[in-house]
C-alpha positions in Angstrom: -3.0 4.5 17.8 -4.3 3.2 14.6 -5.5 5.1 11.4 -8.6 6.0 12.3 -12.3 6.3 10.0 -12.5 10.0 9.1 -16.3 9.9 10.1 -15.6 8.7 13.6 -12.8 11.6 14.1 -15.5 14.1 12.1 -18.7 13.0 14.6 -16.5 13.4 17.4 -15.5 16.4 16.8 -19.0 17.6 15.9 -20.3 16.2 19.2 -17.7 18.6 20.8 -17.7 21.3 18.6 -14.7 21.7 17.2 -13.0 21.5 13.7 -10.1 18.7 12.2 -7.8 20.3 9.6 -7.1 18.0 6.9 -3.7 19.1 5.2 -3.1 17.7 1.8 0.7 16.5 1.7 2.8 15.6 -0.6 5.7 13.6 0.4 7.2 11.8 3.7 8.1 14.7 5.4 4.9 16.9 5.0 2.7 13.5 6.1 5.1 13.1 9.3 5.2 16.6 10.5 1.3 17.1 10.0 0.9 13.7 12.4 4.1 15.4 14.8 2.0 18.4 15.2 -0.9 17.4 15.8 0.4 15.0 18.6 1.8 18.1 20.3 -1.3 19.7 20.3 -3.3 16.9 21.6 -5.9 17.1 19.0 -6.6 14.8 16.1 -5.3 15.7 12.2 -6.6 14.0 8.8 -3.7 13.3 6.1 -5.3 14.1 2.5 -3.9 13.5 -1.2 -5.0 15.0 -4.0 -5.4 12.9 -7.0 -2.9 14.7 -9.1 0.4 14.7 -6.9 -0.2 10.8 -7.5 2.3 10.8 -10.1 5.0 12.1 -7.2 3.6 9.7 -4.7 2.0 6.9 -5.9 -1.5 6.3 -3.7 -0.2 2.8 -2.3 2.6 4.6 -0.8 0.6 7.4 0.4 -1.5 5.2 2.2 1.1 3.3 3.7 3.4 5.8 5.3 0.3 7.6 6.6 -0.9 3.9 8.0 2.5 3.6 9.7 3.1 7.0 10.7 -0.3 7.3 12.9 -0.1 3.9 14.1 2.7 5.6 16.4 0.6 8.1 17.2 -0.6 9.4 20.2 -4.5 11.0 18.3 -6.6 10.2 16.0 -5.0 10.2 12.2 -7.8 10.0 9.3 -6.6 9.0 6.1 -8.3 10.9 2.7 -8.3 10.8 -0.9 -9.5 14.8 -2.0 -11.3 15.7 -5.4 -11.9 13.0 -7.8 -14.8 12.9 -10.3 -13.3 9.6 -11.3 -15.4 6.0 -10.1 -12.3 3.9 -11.4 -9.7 6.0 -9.5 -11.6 6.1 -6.3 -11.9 2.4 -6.4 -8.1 2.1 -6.8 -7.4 4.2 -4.0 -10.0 2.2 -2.0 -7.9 -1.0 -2.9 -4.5 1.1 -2.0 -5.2 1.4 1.3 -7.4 5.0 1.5 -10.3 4.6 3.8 -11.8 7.7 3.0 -12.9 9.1 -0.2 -14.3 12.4 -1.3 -16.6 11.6 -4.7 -16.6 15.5 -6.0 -19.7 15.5 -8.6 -20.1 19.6 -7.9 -19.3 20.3 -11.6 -22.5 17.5 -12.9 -26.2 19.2 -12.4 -28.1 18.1 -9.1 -29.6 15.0 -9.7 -26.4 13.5 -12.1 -24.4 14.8 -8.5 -26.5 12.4 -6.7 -25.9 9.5 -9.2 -22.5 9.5 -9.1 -22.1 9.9 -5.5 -24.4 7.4 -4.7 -22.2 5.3 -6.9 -20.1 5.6 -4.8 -21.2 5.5 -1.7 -23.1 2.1 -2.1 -19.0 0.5 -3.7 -16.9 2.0 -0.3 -19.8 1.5 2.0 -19.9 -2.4 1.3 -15.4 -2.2 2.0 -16.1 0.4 5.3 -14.6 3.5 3.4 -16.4 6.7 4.2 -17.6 9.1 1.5 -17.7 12.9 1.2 -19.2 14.8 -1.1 -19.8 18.3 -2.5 -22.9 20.2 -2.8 -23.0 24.0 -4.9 -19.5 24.6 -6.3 -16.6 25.6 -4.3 -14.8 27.1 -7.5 -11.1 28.6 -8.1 -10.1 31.6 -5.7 -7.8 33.5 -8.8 -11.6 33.8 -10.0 -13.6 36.0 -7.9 -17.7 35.0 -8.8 -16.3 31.5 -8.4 -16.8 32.8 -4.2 -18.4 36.0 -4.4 -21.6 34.9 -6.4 -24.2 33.3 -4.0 -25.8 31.5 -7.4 -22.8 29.1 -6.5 -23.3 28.3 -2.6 -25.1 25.5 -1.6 -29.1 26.0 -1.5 -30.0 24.8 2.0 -33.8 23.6 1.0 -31.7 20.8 -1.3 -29.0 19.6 1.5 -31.7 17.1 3.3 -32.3 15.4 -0.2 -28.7 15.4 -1.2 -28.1 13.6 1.9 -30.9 11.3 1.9 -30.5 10.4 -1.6 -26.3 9.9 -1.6 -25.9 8.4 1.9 -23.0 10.5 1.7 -20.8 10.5 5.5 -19.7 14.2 5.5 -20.6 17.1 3.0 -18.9 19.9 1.4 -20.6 23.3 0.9 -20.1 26.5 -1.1 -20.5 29.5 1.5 -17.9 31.6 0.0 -14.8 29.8 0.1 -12.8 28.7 -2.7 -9.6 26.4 -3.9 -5.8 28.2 -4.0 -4.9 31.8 -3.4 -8.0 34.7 -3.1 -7.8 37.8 -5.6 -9.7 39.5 -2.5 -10.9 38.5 0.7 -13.6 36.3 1.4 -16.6 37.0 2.6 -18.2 33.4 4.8 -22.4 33.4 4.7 -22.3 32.4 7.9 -26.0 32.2 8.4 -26.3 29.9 5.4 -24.1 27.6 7.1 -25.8 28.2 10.5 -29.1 27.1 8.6 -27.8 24.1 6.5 -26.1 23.0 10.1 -29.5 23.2 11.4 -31.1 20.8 9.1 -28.2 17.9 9.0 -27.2 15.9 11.5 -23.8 14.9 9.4 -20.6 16.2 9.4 -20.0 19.2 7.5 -16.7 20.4 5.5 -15.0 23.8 4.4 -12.7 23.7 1.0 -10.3 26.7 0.3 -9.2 26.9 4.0 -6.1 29.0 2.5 -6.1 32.5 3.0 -9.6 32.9 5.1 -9.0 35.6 7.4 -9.1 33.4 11.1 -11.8 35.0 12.6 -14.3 33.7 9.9 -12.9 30.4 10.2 -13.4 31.0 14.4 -17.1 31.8 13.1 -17.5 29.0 11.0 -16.5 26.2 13.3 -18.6 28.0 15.8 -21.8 27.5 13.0 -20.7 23.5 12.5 -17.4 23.6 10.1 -16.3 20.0 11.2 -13.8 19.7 8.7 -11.3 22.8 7.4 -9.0 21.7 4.0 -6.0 23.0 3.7 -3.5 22.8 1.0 -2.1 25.8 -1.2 -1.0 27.8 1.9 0.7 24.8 3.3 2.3 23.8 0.1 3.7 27.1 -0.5 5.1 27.4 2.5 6.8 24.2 2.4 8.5 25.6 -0.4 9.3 29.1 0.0 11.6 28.2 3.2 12.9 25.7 1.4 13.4 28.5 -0.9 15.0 30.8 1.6 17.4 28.0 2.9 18.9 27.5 -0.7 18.9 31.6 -0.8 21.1 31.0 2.3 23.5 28.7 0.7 22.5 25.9 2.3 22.7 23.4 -0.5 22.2 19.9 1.5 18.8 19.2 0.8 18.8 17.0 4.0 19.7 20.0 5.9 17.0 22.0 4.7 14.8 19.8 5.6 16.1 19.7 9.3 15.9 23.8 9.1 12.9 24.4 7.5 10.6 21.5 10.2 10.5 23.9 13.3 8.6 26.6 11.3 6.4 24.1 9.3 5.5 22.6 12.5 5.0 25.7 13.7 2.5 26.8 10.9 0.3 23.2 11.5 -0.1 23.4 14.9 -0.9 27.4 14.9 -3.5 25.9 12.2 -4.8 22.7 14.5 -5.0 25.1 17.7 -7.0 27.9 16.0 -9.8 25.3 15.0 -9.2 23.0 18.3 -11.9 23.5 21.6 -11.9 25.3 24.8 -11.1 22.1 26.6 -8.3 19.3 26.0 -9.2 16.3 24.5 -7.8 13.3 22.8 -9.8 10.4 21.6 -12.5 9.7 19.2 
């Protein structure tokens, strides 16, 4: 198959009521074995970067392996740019080769949000590129009122404005999640997503998918989580069995690359099956 638009994978799964994980990577290897997994389970995957490991992989290159690697592959593969606050950069990436963008405006007040997003939307709509956005603040997880303070959720009466207002293809709300490793366990408002899934008809996203205890996320997808994001956990362990290969004396890197794929495989499609439907499926 080819790279396919985020928003096509994201209504698809929303019209059959299930969740895509979207795994930020970080080099060859972490890109290849996200698409590998996800054509064992059957289900589709999106590819993110985040604008900051761009100085380890340059977003041209990003784009392209993940435009080669899914064009061998046997589901839907989305290709997305996370986080930037920056017009210029998400442009760039646009001409690189991403074809989905997320414009994060969470940290400007409500109606400077919508400027910027709009911005944006009306630039990658004209070139096809699809837009996400973030409404309320998903904040740090090492900071607990960044998730535990409902002042920073998403208000639900302002999500059909937002929407209107942006044109934005998928959004991101606060509910209690947040970015990197939790101090203490999250608590998901459920019912606030349950409401704000009652009054879209878009796709919606969860940040901070690392460390949320899997029967929330079960709940969440249930209450219209289209999209989970995933990328401390997955980072970490990338590294730590690295880690425990070197601990082992293996000092090939190649080799530890060979021994450390079966449990990273292992981890992604745990991840892609816990968020996947009842029933088999395949296309978008």
């Amino acid at each position: 198959m080819s790279l396919e638009k985020v928003c096509d994978i994201l209504k698809y799964a929303d019209h059959n009521n299930f969740c895509v994980p979207a795994f930020n990577a970080f080099n060859y290897e972490s890109i290849k074995w996200i698409i590998e997994a996800a054509c064992e389970e059957n289900s589709p995957a999106i590819v993110m970067l985040y604008p900051g490991m761009s100085c380890f992989i340059p977003f041209s290159t990003f784009a392209q392996i993940t435009r080669d690697l899914a064009s061998k592959a046997s589901v839907p593969i989305g290709l997305h740019l996370d986080h930037s606050s920056s017009y210029e950069e998400i442009l760039f990436a646009i001409k690189e080769g991403f074809t989905s963008v997320m414009a994060d405006g969470s940290g400007l007040d409500f109606d400077k949000n919508i400027e910027f997003v709009r911005q944006v939307t009306k630039a990658a709509h004209a070139m096809g590129v699809d837009v996400e956005a973030e409404l309320g603040r998903v904040g740090s997880a090492s900071n607990a009122d960044d998730f535990v303070n409902s002042q920073c959720y998403t208000r639900c009466e302002d999500v059909p404005v937002y929407i209107e207002r942006t044109e934005v293809d998928c959004l991101a709300i606060a509910i209690g999640s947040a970015h990197g490793n939790y101090i203490a366990t999250p608590k998901l408002d459920l019912e606030r997503l349950s409401e704000i899934n009652s009054i879209t008809d878009i796709p919606l996203v969860l940040h901070g998918g690392t460390g949320i205890p899997e029967d929330q996320l079960v709940g969440a997808v249930r209450s219209g989580i289209n999209k989970l994001n995933i990328g401390t956990e997955y980072m970490e362990l990338f590294m730590s069995s690295l880690k425990s290969q070197a601990e082992r004396g293996v000092k090939n890197y190649f080799a530890c690359l060979n021994a450390i794929k079966p449990e990273v495989i292992s981890y992604l499609k745990r991840k892609i099956n816990l968020l996947k439907p009842r029933q088999e499926h395949v296309g978008a």
